[in-house]
N, C-alpha and C positions, 0 to 999 in steps of 0.2 A: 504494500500500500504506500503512496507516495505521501510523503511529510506533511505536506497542505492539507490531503483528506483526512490524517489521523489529527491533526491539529485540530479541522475543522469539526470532526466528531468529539472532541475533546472540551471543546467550547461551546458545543451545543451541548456535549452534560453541564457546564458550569450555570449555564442559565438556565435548562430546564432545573435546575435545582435551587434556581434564585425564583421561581415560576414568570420564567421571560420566555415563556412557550411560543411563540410568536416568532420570536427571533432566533428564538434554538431552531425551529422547524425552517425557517429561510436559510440560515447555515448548513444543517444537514442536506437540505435539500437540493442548495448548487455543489454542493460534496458528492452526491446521488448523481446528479446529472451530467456531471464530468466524468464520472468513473464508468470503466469499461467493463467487459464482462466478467474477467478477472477479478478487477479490484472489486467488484461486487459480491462477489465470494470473501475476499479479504477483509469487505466492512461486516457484512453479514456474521462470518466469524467473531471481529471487534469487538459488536454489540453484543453478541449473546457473552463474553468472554467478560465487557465492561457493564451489564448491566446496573449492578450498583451504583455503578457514576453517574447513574440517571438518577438513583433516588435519595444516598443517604444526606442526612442532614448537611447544611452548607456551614452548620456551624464549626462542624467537625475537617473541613477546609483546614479552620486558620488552628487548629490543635495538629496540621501534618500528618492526620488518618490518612 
């Protein structure tokens, strides 16, 4: 997976867990639209791998979890 998509996935958990759902889903989604059939396998893996980064607390952010 290239750098920009895993970043981009990365940043879309930080807001979905600020609940900036909006914004998280614009980010994923030009990340989605770039990606070829490959990396779509790549991200598909990602998320099932990072789903936690989609839910846990953001307090738990600034403690380095």
């Amino acid at each position: 997976m290239r750098d920009s998509t895993r970043r981009a996935l990365e940043r879309s958990a930080e807001l979905t867990r600020e609940n900036r759902f909006v914004e998280a889903v614009e980010i994923a989604e030009a990340a989605f639209q770039t990606a070829d059939y490959d990396e779509h396998r790549e991200i598909e893996e990602w998320l099932i791998a990072h789903a936690t980064d989609f839910t846990r607390d953001p307090a738990d952010d600034d403690k380095g979890e």
